[in-house]
PyMOL Python script that loads the backbone (N, CA, C, O; Angstrom):
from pymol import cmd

cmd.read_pdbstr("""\
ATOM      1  N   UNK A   1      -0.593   6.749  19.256  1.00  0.00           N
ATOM      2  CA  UNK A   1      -0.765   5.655  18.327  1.00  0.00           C
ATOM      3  C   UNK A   1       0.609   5.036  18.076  1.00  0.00           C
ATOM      4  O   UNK A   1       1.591   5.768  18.200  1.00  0.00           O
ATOM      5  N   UNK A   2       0.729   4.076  17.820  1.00  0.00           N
ATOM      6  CA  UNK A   2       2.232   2.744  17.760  1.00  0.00           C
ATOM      7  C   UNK A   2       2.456   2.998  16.429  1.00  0.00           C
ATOM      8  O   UNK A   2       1.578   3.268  15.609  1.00  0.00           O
ATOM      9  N   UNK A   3       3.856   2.894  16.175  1.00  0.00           N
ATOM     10  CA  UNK A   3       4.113   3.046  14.780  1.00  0.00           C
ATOM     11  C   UNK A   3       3.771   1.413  14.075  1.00  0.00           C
ATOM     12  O   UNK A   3       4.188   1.062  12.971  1.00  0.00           O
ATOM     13  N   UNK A   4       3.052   0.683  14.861  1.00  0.00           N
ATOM     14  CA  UNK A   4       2.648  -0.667  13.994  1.00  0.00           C
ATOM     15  C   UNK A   4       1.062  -0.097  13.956  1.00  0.00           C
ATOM     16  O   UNK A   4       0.683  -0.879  13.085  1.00  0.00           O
ATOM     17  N   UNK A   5       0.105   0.533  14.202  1.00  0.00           N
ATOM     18  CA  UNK A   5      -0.985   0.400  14.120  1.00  0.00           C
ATOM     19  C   UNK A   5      -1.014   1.561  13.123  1.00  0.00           C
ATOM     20  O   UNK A   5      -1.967   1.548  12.344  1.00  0.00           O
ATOM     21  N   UNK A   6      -0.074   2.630  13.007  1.00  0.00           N
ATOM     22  CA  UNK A   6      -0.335   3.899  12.042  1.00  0.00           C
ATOM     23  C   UNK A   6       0.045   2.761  11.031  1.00  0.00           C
ATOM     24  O   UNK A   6      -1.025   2.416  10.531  1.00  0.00           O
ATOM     25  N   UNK A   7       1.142   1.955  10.452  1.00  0.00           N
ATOM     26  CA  UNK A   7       1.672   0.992   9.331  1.00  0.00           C
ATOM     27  C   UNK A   7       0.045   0.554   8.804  1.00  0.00           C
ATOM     28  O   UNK A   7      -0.433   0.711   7.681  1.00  0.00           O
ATOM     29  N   UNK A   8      -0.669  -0.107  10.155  1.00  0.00           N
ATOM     30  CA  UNK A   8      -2.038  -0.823   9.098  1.00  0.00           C
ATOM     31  C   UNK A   8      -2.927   0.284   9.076  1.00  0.00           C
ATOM     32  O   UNK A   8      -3.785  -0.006   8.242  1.00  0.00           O
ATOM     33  N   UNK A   9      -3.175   1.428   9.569  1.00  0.00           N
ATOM     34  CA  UNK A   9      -3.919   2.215   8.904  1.00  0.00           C
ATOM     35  C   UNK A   9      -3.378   2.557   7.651  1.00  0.00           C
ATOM     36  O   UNK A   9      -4.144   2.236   6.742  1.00  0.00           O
ATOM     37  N   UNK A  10      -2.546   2.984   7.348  1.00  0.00           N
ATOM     38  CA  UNK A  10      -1.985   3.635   6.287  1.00  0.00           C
ATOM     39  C   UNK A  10      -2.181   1.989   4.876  1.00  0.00           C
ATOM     40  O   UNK A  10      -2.745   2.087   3.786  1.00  0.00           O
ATOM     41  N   UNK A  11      -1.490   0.654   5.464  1.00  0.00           N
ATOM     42  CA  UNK A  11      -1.904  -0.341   4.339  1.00  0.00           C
ATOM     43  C   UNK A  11      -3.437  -0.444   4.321  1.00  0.00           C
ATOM     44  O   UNK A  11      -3.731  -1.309   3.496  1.00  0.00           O
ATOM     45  N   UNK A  12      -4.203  -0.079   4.717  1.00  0.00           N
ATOM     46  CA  UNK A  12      -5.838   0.060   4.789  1.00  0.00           C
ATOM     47  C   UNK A  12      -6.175   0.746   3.928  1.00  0.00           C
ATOM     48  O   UNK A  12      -6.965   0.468   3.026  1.00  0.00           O
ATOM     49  N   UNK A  13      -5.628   1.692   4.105  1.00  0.00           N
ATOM     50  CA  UNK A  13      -5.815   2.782   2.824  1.00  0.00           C
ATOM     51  C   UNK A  13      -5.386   2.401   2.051  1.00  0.00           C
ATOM     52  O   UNK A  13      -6.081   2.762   1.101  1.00  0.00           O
ATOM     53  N   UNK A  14      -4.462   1.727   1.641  1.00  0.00           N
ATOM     54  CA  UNK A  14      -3.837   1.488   0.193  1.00  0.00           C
ATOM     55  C   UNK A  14      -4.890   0.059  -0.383  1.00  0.00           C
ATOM     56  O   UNK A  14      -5.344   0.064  -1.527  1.00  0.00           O
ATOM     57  N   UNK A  15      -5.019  -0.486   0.078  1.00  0.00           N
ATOM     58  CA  UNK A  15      -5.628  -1.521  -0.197  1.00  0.00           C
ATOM     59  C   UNK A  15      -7.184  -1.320  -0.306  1.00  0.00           C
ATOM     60  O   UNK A  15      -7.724  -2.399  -0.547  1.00  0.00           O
ATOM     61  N   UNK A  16      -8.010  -0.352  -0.211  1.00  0.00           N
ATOM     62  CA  UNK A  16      -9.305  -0.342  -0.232  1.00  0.00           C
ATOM     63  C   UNK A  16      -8.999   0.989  -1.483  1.00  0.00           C
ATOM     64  O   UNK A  16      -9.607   0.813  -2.539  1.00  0.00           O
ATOM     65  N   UNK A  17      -8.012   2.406  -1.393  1.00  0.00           N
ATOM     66  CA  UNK A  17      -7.745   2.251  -2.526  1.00  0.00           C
ATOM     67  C   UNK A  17      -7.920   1.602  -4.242  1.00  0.00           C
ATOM     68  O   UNK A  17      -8.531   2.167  -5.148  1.00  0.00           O
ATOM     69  N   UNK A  18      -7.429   0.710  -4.300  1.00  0.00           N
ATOM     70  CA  UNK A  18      -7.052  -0.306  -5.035  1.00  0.00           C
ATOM     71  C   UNK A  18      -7.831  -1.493  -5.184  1.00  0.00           C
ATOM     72  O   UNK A  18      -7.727  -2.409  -6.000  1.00  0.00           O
ATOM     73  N   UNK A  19      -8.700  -1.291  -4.164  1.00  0.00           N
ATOM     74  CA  UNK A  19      -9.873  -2.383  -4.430  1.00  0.00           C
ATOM     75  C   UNK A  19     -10.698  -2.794  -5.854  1.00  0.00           C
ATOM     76  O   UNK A  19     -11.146  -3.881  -6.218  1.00  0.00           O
ATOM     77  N   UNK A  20     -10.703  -1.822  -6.328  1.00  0.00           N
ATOM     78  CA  UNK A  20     -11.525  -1.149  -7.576  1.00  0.00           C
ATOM     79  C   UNK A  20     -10.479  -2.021  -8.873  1.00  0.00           C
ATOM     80  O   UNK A  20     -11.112  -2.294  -9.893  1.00  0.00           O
ATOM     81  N   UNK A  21      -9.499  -2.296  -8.868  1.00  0.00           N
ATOM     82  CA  UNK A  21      -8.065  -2.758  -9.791  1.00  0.00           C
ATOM     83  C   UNK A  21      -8.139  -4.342  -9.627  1.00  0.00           C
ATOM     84  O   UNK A  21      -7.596  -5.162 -10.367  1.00  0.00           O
ATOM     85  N   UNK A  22      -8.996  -4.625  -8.401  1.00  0.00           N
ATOM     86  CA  UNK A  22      -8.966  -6.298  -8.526  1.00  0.00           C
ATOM     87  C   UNK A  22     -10.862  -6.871  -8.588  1.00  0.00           C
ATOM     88  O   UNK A  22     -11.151  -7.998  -8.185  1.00  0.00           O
ATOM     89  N   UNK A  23     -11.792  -6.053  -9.055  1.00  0.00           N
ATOM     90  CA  UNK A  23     -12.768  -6.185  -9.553  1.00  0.00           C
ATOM     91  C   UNK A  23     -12.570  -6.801 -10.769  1.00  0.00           C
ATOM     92  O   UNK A  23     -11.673  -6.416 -11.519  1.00  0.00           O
ATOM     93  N   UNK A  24     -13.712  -8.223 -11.208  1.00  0.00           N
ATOM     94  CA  UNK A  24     -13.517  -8.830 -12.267  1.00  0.00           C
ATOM     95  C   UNK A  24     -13.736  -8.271 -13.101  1.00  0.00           C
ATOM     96  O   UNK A  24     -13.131  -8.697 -14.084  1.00  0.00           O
ATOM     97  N   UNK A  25     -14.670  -6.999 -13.399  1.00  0.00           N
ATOM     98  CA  UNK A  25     -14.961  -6.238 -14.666  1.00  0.00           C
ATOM     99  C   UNK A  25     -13.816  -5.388 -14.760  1.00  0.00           C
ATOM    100  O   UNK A  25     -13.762  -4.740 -15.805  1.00  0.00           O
ATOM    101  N   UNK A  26     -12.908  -5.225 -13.961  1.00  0.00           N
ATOM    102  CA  UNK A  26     -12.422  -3.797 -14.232  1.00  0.00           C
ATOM    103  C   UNK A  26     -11.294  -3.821 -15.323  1.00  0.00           C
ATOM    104  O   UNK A  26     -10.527  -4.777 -15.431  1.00  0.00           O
ATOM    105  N   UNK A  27     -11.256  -3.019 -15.899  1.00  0.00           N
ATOM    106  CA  UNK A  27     -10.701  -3.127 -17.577  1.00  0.00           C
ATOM    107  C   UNK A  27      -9.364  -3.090 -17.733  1.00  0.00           C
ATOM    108  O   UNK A  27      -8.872  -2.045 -18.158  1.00  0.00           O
ATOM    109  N   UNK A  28      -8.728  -3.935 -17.499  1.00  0.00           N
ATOM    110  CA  UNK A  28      -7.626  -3.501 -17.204  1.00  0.00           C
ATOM    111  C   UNK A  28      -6.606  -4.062 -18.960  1.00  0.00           C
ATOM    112  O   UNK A  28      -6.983  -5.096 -19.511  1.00  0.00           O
ATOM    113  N   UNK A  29      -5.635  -3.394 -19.470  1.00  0.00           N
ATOM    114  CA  UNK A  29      -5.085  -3.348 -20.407  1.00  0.00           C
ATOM    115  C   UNK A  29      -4.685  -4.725 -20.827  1.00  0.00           C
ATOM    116  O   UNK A  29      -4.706  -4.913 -22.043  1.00  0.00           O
ATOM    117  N   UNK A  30      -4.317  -5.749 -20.051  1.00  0.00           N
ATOM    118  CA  UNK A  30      -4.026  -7.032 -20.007  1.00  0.00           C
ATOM    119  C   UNK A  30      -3.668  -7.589 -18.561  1.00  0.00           C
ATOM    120  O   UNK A  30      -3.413  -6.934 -17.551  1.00  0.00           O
ATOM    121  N   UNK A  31      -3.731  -9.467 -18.783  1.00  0.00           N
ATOM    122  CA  UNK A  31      -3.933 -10.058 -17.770  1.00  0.00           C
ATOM    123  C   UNK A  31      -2.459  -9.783 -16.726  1.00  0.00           C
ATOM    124  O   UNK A  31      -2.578  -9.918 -15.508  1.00  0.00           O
ATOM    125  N   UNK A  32      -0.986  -9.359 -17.397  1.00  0.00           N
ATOM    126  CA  UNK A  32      -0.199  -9.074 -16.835  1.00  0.00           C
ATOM    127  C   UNK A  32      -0.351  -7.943 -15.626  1.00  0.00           C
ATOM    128  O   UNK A  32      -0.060  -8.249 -14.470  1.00  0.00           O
ATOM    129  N   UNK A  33      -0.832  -6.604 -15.978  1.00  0.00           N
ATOM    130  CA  UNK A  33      -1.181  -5.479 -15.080  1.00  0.00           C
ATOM    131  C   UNK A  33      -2.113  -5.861 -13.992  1.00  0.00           C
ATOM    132  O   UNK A  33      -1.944  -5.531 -12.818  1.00  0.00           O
ATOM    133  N   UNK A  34      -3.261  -6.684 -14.500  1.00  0.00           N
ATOM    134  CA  UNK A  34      -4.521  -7.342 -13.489  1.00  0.00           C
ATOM    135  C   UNK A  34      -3.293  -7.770 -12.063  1.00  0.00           C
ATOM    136  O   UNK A  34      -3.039  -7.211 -10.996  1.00  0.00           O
ATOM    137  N   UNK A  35      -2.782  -9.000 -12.726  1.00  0.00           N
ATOM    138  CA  UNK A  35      -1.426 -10.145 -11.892  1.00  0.00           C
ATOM    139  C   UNK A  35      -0.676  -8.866 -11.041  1.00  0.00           C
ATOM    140  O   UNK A  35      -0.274  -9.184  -9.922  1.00  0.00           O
ATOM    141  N   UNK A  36      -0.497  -7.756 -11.372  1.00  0.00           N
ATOM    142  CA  UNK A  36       0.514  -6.647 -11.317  1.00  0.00           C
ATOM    143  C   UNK A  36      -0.463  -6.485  -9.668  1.00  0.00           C
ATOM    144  O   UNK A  36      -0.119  -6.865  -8.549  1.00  0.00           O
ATOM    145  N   UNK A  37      -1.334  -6.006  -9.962  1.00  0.00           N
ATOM    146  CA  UNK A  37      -2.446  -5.445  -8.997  1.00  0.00           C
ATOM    147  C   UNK A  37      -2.348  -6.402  -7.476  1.00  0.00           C
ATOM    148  O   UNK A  37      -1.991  -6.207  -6.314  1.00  0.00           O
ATOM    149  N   UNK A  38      -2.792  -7.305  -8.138  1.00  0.00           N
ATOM    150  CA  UNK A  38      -3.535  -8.812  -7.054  1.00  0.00           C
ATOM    151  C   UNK A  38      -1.795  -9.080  -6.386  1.00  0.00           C
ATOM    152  O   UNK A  38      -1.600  -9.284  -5.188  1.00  0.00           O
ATOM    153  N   UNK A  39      -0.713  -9.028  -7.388  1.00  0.00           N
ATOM    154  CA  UNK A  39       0.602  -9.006  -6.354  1.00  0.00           C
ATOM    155  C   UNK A  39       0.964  -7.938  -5.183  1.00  0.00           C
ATOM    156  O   UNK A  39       1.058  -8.141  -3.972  1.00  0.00           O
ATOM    157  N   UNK A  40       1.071  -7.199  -5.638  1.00  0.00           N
ATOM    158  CA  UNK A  40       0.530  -5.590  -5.182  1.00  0.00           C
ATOM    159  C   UNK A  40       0.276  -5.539  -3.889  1.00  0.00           C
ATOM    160  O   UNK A  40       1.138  -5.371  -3.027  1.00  0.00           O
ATOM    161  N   UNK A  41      -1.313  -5.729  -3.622  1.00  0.00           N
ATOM    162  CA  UNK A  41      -2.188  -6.265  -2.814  1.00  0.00           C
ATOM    163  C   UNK A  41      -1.435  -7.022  -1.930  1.00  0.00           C
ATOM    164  O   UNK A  41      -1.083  -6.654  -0.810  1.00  0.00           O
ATOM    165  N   UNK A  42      -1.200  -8.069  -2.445  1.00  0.00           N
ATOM    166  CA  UNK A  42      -0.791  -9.401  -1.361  1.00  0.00           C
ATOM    167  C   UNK A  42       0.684  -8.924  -0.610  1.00  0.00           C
ATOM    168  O   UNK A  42       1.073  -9.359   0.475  1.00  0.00           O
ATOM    169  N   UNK A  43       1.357  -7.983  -1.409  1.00  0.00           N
ATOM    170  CA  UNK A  43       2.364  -7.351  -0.719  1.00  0.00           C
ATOM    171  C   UNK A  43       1.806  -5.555   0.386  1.00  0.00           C
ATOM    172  O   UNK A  43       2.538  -4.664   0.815  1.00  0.00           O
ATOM    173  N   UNK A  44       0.699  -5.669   0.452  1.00  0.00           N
ATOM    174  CA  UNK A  44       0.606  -4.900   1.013  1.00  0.00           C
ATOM    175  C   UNK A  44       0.083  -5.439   2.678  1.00  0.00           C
ATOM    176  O   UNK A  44       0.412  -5.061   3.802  1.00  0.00           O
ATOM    177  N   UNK A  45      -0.877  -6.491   2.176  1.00  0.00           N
ATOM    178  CA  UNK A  45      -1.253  -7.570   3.453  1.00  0.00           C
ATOM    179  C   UNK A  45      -0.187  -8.199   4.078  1.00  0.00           C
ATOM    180  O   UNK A  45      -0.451  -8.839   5.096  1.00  0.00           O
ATOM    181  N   UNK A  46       1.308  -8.145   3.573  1.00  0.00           N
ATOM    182  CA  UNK A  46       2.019  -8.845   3.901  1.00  0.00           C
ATOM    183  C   UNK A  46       3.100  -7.729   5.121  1.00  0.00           C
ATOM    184  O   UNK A  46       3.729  -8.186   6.075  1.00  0.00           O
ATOM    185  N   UNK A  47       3.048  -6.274   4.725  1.00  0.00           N
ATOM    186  CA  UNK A  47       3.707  -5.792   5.348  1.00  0.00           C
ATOM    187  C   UNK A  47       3.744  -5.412   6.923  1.00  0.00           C
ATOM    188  O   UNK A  47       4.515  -4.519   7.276  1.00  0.00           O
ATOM    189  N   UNK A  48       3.159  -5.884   7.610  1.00  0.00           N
ATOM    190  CA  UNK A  48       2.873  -5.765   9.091  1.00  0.00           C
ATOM    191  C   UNK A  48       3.604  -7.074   9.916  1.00  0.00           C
ATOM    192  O   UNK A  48       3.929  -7.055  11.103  1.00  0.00           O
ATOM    193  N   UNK A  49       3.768  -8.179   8.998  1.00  0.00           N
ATOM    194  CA  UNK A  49       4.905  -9.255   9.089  1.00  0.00           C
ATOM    195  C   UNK A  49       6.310  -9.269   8.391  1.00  0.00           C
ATOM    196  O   UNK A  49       7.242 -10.059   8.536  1.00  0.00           O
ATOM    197  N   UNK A  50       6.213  -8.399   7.761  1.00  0.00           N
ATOM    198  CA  UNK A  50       7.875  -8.084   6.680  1.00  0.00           C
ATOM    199  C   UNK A  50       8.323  -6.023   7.140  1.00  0.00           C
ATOM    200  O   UNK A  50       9.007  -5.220   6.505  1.00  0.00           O
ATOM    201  N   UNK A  51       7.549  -5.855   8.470  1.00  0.00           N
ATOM    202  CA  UNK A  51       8.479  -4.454   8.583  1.00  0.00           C
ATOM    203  C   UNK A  51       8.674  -4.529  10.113  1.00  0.00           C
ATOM    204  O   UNK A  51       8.088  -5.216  10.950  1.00  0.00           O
ATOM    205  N   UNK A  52       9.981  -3.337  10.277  1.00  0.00           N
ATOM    206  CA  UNK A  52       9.423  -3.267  11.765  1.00  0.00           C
ATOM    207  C   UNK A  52       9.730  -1.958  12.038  1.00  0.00           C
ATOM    208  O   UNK A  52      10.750  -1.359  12.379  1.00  0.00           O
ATOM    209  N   UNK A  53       8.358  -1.605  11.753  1.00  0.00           N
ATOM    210  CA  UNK A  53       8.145   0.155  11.840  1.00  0.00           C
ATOM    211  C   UNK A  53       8.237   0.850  13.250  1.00  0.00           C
ATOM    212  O   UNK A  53       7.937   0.332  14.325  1.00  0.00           O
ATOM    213  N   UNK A  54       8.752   2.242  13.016  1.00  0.00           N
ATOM    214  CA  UNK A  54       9.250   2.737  14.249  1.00  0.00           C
ATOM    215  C   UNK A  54       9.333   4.326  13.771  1.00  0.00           C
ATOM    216  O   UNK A  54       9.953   4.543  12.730  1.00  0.00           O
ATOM    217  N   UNK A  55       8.937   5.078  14.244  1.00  0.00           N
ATOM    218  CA  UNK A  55       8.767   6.450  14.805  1.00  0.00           C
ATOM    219  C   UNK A  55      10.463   7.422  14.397  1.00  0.00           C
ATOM    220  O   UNK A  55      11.368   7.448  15.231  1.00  0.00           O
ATOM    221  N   UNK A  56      10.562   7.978  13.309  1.00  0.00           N
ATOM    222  CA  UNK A  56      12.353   8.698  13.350  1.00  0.00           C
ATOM    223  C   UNK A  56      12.190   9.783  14.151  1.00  0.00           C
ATOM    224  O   UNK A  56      11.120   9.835  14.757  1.00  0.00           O
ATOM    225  N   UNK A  57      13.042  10.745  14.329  1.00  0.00           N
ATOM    226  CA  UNK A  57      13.409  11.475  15.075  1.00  0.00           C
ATOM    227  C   UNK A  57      12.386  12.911  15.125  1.00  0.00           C
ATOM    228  O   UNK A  57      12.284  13.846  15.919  1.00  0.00           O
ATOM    229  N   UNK A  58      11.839  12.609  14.089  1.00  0.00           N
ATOM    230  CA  UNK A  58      10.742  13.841  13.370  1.00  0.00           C
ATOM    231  C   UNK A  58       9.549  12.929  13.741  1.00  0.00           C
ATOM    232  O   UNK A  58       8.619  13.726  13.868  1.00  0.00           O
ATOM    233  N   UNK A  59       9.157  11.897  13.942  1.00  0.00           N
ATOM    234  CA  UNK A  59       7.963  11.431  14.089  1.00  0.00           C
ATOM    235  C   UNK A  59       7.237  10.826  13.273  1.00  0.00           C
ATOM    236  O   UNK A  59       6.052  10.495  13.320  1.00  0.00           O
ATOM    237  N   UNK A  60       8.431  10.638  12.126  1.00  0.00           N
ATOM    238  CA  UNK A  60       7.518   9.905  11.003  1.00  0.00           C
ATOM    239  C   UNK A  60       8.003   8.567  10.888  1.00  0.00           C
ATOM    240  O   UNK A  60       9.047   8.015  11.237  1.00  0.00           O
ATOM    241  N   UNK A  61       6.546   8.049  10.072  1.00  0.00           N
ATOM    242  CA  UNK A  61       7.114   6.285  10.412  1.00  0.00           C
ATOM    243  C   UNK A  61       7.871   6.107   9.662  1.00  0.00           C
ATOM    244  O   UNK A  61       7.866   6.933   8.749  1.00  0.00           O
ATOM    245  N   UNK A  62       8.750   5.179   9.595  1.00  0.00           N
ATOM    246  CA  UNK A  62       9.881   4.344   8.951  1.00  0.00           C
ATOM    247  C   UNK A  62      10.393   2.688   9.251  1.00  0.00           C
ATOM    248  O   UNK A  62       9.798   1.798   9.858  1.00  0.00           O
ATOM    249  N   UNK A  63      11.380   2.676   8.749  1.00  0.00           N
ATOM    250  CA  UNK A  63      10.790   1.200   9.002  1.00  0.00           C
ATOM    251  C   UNK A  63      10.106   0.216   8.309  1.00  0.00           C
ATOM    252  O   UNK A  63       9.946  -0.938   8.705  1.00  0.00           O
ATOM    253  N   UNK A  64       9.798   0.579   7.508  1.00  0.00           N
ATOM    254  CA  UNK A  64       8.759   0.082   6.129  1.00  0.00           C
ATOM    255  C   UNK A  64       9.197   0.541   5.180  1.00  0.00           C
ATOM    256  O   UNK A  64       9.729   1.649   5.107  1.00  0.00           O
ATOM    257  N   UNK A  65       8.961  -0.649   3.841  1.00  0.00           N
ATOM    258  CA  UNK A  65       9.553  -0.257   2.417  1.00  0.00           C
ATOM    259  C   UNK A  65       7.631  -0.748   2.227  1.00  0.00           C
ATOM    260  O   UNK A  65       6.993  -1.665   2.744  1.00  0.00           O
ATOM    261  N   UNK A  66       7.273   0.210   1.386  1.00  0.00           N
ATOM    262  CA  UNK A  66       6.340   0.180   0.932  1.00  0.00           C
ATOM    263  C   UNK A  66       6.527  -0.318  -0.774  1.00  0.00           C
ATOM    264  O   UNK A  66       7.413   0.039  -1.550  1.00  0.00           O
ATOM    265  N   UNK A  67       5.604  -1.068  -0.981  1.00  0.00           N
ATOM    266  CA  UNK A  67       5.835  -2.092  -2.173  1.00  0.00           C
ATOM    267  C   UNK A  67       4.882  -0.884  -3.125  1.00  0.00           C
ATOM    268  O   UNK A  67       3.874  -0.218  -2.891  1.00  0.00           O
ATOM    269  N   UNK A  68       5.861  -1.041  -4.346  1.00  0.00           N
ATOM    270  CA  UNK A  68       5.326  -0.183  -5.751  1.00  0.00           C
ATOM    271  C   UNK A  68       4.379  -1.122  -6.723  1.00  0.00           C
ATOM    272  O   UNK A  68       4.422  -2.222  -7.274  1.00  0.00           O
ATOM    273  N   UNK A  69       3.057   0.578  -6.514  1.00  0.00           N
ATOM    274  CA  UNK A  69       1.834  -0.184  -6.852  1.00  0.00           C
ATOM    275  C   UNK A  69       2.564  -0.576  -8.474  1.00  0.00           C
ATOM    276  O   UNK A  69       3.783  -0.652  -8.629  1.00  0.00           O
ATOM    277  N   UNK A  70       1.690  -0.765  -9.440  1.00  0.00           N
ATOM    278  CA  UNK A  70       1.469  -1.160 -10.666  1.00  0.00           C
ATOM    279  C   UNK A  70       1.806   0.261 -11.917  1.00  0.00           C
ATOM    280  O   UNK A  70       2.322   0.274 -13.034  1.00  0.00           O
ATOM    281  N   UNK A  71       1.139   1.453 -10.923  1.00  0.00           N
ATOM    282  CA  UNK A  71       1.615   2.528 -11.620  1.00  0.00           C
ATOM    283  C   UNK A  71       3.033   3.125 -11.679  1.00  0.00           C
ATOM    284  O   UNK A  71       3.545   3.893 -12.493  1.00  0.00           O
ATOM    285  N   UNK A  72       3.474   2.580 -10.648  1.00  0.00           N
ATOM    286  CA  UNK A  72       5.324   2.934 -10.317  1.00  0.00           C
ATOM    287  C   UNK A  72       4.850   3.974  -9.229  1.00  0.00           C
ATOM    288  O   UNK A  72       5.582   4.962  -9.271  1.00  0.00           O
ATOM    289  N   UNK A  73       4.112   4.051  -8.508  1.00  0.00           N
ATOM    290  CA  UNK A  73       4.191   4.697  -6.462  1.00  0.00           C
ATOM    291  C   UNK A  73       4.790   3.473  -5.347  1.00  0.00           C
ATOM    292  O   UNK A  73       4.534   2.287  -5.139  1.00  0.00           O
ATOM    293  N   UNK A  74       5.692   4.458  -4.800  1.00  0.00           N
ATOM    294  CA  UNK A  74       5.710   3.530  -4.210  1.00  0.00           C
ATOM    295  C   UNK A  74       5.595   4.776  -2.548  1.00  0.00           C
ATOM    296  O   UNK A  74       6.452   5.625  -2.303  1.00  0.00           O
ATOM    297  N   UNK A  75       4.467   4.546  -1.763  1.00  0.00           N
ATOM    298  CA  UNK A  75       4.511   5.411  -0.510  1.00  0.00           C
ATOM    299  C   UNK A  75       3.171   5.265  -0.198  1.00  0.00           C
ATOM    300  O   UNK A  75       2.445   4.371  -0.632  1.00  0.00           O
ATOM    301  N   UNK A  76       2.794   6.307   0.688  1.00  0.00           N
ATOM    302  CA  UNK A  76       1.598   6.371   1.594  1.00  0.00           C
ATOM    303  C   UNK A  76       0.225   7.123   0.900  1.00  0.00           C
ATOM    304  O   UNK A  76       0.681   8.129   0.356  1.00  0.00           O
ATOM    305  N   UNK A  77      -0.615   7.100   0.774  1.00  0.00           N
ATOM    306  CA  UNK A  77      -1.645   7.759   0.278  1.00  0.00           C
ATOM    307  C   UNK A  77      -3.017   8.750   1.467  1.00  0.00           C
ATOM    308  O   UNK A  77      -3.280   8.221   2.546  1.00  0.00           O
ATOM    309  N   UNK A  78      -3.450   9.572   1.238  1.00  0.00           N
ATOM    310  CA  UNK A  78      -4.364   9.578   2.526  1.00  0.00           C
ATOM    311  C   UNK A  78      -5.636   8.877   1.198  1.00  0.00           C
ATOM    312  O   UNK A  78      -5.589   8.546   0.013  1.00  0.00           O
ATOM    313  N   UNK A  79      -6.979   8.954   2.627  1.00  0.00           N
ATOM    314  CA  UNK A  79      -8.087   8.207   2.018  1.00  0.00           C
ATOM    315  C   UNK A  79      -8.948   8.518   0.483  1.00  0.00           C
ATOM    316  O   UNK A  79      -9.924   7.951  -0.009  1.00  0.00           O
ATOM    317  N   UNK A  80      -7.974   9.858  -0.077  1.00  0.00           N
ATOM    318  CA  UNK A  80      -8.447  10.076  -1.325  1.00  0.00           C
ATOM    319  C   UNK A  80      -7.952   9.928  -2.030  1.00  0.00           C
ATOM    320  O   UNK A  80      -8.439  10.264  -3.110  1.00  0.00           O
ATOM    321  N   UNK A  81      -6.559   9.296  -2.018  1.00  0.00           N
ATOM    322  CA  UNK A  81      -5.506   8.838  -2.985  1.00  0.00           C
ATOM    323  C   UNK A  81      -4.613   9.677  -2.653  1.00  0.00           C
ATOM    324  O   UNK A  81      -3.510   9.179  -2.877  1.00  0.00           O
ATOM    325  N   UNK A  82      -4.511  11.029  -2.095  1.00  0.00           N
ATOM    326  CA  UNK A  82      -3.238  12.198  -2.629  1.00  0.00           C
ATOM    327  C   UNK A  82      -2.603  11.293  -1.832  1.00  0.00           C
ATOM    328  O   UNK A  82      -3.015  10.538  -0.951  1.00  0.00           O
ATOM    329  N   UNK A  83      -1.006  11.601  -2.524  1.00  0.00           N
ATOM    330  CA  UNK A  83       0.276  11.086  -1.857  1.00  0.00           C
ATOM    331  C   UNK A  83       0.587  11.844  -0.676  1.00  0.00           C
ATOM    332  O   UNK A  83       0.382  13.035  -0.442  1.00  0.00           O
ATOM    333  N   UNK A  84       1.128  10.929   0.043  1.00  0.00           N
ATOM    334  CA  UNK A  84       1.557  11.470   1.635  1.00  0.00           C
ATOM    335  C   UNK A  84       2.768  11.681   1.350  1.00  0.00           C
ATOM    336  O   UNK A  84       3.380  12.748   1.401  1.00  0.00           O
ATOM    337  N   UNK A  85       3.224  10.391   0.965  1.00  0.00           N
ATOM    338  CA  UNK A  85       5.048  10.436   1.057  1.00  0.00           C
ATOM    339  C   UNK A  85       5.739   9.793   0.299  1.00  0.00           C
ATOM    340  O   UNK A  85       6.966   9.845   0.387  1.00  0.00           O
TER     341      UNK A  85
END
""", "prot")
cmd.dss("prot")
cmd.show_as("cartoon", "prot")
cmd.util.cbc("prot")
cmd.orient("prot")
C-alpha cells in the first residue's frame, strides 16, 4: 500500500468518525465548537493536497501534519476512535 493511499484511509476514518459533530441536531455547546468541527473536516479533506506522505525508516507514515480536531487530538485514530498515534 502507498503512503498516499494509507494518508486517505486513515483521513476516512477521521472524517466518518466525526460525522456525528456536523449533524444539525447534534448538541453542540455553541455555534463556535459546531464552526470548530465543519473547519476540522474541511482540513482533513484537504490533506491529500497539503502533504506529501512517505514511509520513515520504521515504516510509518510521515509526511503529514494532521490537523487538531476540536477536542485538542491531533493524530490517527483506528475505526473505533482509539488513538493510533
Amino acid at each position: 500500500m502507498s503512503a498516499e493511499i494509507l494518508l486517505r484511509k486513515y483521513r476516512n476514518i477521521l472524517l466518518e468518525l466525526s460525522d456525528k459533530y456536523v449533524l444539525p441536531d447534534f448538541p453542540h455547546d455553541s455555534d463556535e465548537i459546531k464552526q470548530a468541527w465543519v473547519t476540522y473536516r474541511q482540513n482533513l479533506r484537504d490533506l491529500p493536497s497539503n502533504s506529501t506522505p512517505s514511509f520513515n525508516s520504521n515504516g510509518i507514515l510521515s509526511g503529514v501534519t494532521w490537523p487538531t480536531d476540536p477536542e485538542g487530538y491531533s493524530g490517527i485514530k483506528d475505526p473505533d476512535g482509539n488513538r493510533i498515534s
